[in-house]
RODO-2510 file (C-alpha; in nm, 4 decimals, decimal comma):
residues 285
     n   res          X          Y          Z
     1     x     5,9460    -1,6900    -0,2533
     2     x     5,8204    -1,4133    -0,3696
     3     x     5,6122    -1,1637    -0,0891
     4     x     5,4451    -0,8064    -0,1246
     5     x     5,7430    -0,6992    -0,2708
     6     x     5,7442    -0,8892    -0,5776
     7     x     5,3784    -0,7712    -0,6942
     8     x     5,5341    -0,3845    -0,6605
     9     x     5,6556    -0,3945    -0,9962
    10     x     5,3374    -0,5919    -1,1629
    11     x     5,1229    -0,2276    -0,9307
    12     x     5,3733    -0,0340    -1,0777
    13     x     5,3170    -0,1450    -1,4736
    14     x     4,9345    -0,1587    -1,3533
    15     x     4,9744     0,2280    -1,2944
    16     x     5,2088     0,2603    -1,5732
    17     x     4,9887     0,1656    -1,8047
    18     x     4,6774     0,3694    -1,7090
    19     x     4,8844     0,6907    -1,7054
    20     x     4,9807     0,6231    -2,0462
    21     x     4,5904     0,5543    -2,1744
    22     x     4,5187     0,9107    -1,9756
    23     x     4,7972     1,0777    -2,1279
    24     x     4,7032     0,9228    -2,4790
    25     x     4,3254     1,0413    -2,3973
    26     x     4,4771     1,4074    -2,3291
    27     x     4,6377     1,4248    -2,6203
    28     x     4,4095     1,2796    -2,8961
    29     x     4,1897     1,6125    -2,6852
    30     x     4,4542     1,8785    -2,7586
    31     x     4,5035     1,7296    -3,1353
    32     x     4,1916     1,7415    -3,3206
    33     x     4,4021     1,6359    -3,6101
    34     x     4,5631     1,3533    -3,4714
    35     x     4,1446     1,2770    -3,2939
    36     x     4,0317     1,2989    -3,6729
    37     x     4,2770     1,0734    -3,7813
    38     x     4,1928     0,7742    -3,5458
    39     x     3,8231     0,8483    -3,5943
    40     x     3,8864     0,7974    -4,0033
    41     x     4,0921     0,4510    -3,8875
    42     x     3,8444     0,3467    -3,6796
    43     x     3,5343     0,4101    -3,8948
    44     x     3,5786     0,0932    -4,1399
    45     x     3,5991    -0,0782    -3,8073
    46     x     3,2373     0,0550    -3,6841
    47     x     3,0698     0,0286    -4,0445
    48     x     3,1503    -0,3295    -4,0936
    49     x     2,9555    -0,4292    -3,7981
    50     x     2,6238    -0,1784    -3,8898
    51     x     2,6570    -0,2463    -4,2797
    52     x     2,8580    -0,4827    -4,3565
    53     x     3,0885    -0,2469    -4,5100
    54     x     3,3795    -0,3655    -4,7055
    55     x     3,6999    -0,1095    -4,6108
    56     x     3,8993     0,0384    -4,8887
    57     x     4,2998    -0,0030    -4,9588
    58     x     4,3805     0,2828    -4,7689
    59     x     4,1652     0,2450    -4,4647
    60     x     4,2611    -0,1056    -4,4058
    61     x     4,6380     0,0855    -4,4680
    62     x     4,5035     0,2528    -4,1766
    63     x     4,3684    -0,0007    -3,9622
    64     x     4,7205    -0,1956    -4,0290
    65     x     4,8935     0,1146    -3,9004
    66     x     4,6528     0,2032    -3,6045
    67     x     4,6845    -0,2209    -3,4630
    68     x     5,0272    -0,2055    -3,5767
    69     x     5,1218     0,0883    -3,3037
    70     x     4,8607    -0,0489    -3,0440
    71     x     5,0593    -0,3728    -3,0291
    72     x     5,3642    -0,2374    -2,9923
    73     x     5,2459     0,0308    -2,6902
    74     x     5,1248    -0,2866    -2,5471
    75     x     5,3833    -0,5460    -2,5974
    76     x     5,6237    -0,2537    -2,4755
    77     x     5,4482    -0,1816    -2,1776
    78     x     5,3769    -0,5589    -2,0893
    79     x     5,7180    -0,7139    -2,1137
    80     x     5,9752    -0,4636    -2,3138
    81     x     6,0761    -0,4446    -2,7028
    82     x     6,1621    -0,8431    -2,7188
    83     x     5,7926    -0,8934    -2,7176
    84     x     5,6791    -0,5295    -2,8577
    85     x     5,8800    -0,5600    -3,2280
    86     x     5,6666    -0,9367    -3,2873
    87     x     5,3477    -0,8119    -3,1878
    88     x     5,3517    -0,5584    -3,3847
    89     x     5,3764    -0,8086    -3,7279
    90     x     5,0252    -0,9153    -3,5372
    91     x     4,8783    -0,6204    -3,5213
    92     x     4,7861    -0,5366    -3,8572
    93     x     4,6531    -0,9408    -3,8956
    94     x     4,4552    -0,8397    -3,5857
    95     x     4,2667    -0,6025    -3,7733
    96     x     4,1721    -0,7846    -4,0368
    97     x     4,0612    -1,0748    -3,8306
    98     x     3,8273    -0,7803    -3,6359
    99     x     3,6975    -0,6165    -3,9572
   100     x     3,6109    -1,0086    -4,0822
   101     x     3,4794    -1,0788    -3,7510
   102     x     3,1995    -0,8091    -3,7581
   103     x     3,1479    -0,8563    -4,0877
   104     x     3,0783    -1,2780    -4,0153
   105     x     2,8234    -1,1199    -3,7081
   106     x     2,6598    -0,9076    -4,0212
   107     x     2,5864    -1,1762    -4,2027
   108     x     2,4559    -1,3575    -3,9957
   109     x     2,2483    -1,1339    -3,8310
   110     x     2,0998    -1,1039    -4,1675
   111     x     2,0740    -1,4621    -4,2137
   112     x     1,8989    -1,5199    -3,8902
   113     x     1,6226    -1,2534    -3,9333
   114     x     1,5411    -1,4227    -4,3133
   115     x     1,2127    -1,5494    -4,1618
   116     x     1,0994    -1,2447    -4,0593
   117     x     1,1873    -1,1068    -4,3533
   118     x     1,0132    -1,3707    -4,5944
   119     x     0,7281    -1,3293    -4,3607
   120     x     0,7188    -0,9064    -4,4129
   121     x     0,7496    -0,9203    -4,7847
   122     x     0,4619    -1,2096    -4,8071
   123     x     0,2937    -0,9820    -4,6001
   124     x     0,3239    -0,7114    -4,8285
   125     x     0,2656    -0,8818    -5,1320
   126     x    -0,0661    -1,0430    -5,0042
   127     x    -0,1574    -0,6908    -4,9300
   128     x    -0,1327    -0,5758    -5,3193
   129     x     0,1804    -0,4330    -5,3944
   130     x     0,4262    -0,5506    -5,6062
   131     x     0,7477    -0,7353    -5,5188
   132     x     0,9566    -0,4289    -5,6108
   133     x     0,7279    -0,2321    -5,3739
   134     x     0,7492    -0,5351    -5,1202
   135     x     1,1080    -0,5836    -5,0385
   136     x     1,1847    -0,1836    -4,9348
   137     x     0,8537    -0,1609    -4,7473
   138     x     0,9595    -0,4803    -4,5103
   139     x     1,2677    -0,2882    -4,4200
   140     x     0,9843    -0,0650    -4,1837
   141     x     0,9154    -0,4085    -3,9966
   142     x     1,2582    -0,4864    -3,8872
   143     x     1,6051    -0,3247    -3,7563
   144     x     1,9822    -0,3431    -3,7519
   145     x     2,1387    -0,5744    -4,0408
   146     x     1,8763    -0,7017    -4,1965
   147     x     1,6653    -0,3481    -4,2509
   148     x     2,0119    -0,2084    -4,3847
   149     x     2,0380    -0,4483    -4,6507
   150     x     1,6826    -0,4074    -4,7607
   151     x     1,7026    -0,0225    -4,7553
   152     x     2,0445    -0,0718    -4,9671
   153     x     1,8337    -0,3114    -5,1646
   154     x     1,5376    -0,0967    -5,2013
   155     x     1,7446     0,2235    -5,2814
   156     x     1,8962     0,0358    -5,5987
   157     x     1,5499    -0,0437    -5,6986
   158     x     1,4533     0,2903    -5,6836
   159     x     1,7228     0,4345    -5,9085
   160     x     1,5824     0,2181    -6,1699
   161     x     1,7416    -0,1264    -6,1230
   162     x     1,6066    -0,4061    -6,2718
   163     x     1,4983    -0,6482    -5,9806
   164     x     1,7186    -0,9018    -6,0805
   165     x     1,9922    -0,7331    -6,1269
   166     x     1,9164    -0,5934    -5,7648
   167     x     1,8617    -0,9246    -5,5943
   168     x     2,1826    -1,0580    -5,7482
   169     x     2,3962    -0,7828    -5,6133
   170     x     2,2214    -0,8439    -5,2672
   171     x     2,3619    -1,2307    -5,3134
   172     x     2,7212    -1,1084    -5,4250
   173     x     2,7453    -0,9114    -5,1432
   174     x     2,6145    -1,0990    -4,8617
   175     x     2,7837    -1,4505    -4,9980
   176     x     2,5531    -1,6512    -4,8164
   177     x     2,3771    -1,9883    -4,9069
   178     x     2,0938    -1,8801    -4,6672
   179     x     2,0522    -1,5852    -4,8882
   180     x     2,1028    -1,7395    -5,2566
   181     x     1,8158    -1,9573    -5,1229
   182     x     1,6161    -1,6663    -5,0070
   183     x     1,7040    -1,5019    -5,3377
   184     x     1,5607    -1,7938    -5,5595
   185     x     1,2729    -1,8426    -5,4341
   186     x     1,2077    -1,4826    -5,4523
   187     x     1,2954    -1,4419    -5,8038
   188     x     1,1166    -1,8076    -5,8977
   189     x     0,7690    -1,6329    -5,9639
   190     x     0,9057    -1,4823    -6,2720
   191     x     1,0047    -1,7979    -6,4017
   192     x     0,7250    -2,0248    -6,2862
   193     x     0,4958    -1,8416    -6,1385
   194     x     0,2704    -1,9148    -5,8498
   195     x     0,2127    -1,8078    -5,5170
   196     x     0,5055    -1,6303    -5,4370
   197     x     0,3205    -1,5302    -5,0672
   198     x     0,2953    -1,8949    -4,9874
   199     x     0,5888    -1,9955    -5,1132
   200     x     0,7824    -1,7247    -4,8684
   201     x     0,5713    -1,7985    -4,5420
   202     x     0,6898    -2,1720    -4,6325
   203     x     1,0451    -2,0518    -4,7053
   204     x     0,9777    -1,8917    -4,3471
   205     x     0,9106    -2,1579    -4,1643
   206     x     1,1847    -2,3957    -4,3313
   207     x     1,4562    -2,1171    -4,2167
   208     x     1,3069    -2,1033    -3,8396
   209     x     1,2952    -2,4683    -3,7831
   210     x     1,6811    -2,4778    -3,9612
   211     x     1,7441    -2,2166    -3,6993
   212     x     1,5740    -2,3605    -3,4204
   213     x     1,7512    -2,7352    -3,4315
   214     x     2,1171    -2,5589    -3,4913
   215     x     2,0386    -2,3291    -3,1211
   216     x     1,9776    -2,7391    -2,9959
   217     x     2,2414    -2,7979    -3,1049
   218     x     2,4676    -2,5458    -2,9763
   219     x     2,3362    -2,5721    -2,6270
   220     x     2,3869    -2,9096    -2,6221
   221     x     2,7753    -2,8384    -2,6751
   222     x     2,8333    -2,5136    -2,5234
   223     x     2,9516    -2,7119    -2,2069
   224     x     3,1667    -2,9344    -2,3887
   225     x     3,3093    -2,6397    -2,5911
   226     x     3,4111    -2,4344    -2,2992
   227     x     3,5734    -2,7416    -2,1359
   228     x     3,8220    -2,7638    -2,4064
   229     x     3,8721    -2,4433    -2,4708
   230     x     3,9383    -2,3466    -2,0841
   231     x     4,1805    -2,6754    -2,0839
   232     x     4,3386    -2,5258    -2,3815
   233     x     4,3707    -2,1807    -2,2018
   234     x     4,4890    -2,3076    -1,8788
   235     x     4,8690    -2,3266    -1,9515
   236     x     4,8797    -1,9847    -2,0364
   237     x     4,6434    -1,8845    -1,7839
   238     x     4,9347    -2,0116    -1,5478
   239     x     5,2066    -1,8576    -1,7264
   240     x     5,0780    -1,5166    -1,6842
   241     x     4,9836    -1,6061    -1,2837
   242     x     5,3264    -1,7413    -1,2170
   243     x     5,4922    -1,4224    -1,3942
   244     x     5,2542    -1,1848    -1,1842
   245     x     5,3817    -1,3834    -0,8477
   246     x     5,7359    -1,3939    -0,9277
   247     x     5,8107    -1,0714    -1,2431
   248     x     6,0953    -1,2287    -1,4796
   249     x     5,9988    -1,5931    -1,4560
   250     x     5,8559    -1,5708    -1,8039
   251     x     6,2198    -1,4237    -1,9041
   252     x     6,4510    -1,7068    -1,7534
   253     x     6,2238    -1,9366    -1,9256
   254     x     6,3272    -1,7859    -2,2665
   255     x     6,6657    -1,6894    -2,1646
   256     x     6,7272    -2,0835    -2,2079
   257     x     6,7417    -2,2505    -2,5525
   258     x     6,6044    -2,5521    -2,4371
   259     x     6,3020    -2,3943    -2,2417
   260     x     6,2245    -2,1837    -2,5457
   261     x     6,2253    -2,4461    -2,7686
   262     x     5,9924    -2,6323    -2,5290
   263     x     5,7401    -2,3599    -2,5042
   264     x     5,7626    -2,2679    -2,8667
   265     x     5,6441    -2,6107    -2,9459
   266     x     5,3920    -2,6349    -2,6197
   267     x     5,2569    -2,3031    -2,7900
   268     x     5,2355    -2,4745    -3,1338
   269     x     5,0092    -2,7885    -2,9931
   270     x     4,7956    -2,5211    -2,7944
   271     x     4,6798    -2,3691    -3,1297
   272     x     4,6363    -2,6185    -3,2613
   273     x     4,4104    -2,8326    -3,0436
   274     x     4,2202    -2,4629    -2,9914
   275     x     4,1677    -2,4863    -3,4382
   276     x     4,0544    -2,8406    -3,3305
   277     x     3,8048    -2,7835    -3,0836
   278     x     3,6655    -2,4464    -3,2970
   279     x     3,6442    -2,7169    -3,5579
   280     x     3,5060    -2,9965    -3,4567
   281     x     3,2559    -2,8368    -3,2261
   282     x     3,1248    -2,6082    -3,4957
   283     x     2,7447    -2,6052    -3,6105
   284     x     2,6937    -2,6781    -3,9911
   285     x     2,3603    -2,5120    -4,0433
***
């Protein structure tokens, strides 16, 4: 049994690993080199999630480097350099998954304020102007994603861009169906003609409805979801409380072939019934 004693050395690590982050802190202070350096590795990080920004060879070089040493700090401090040299394969993968993360949020930030913005530029264009003058002018109306891409959009059209060759970088770079839809029916007046205003306040209230029944839908799952993802996390939820209770249990489990092989596979079913459940419980909008 394991008493006060045996949660000294989880305190301990605890302490460990705060004195580290201070020292860390301390030093990025005294280096403004080394401080410039993680603020350059970081950056791509922050843009992606305020522009969608795509990072460049050598700042995702970067980002690989920066997870890279972050996961081994951690897997070192955590359980010693049997578990810091793997992690550190993951860290670079880590990144990438973060900067396509944010960049996923972007777009669909963008894609969820498309009825506002149908509604600004019909707005705009029922006022008089043109639809060249329309699309930058409904970037006043909103914020965040969607009034960065139409400022982006509306800066192109400025240096001298023909509109269609502006709208169809806006589709190559957002790579959205919600957009190539938006992007149609804003270019359709050229072809057909017509009441482009009416035509994106309709467009408008298509894209809320679409939004409104997939929100049902996810709060009709979100308890179901979390069920089987917290079943899914429970096993290693205990791992982690039995190793805090009794420090090494986690080790004699591996030190055994037989165990390892047993929790390499348990870990193999766990991902994948957590793939599953992302899966099947996923919205198609």
């Amino acid at each position: 049994m394991s008493g006060p004693g045996g949660l000294a050395p989880a305190l301990v690590g605890a302490l460990a690993g705060g004195l580290v982050a201070l020292a860390l802190r301390e030093a990025l202070l005294a280096s403004p080199a080394a401080a410039l350096w993680l603020q350059l590795a970081l950056e791509p990080l922050r843009r992606a999630g305020r522009e969608g920004y795509a990072p460049s060879t050598l700042e995702r070089r970067r980002l690989a480097a920066l997870g890279a040493a972050a996961a081994i700090c951690g897997g070192w401090l955590l359980a010693g350099p049997t578990v810091a040299l793997p992690l550190s394969v993951a860290g670079p993968a880590l990144m990438a998954w973060a900067i396509s993360s944010r960049r996923r949020r972007y777009r669909g930030a963008v894609e969820r304020a498309l009825p506002e913005v149908a509604t600004a530029v019909a707005d705009s264009l029922s006022a008089g102007r043109s639809l060249r003058a329309s699309l930058p002018a409904a970037a006043s109306y909103l914020d965040g994603p969607p009034a960065a891409e139409l400022a982006r959009l509306g800066a192109e059209l400025d240096l001298g861009a023909p509109t269609v060759d502006a709208v169809g970088a806006w589709r190559r770079r957002m790579r959205s169906e919600r957009v190539d839809a938006f992007a149609a029916a804003l270019l359709s007046q050229r072809l057909a003609g017509g009441d482009l205003a009416g035509l994106l306040r309709r467009f408008a209230a298509g894209a809320a409805e679409r939004d409104r029944v997939a929100e049902d839908a996810r709060s009709a799952t979100a308890q179901a979801r979390f069920t089987g993802l917290l079943v899914v996390a429970m096993p290693t939820g205990g791992a982690l409380f039995a190793e805090l209770l009794q420090p090494g249990f986690i080790a004699k489990l591996l030190g055994s072939p037989a165990s390892a092989v047993m929790l390499a596979l348990a870990a193999a079913l766990q991902l994948l019934g957590f793939i599953a459940i992302k899966r099947f419980s996923r919205v198609v909008e």
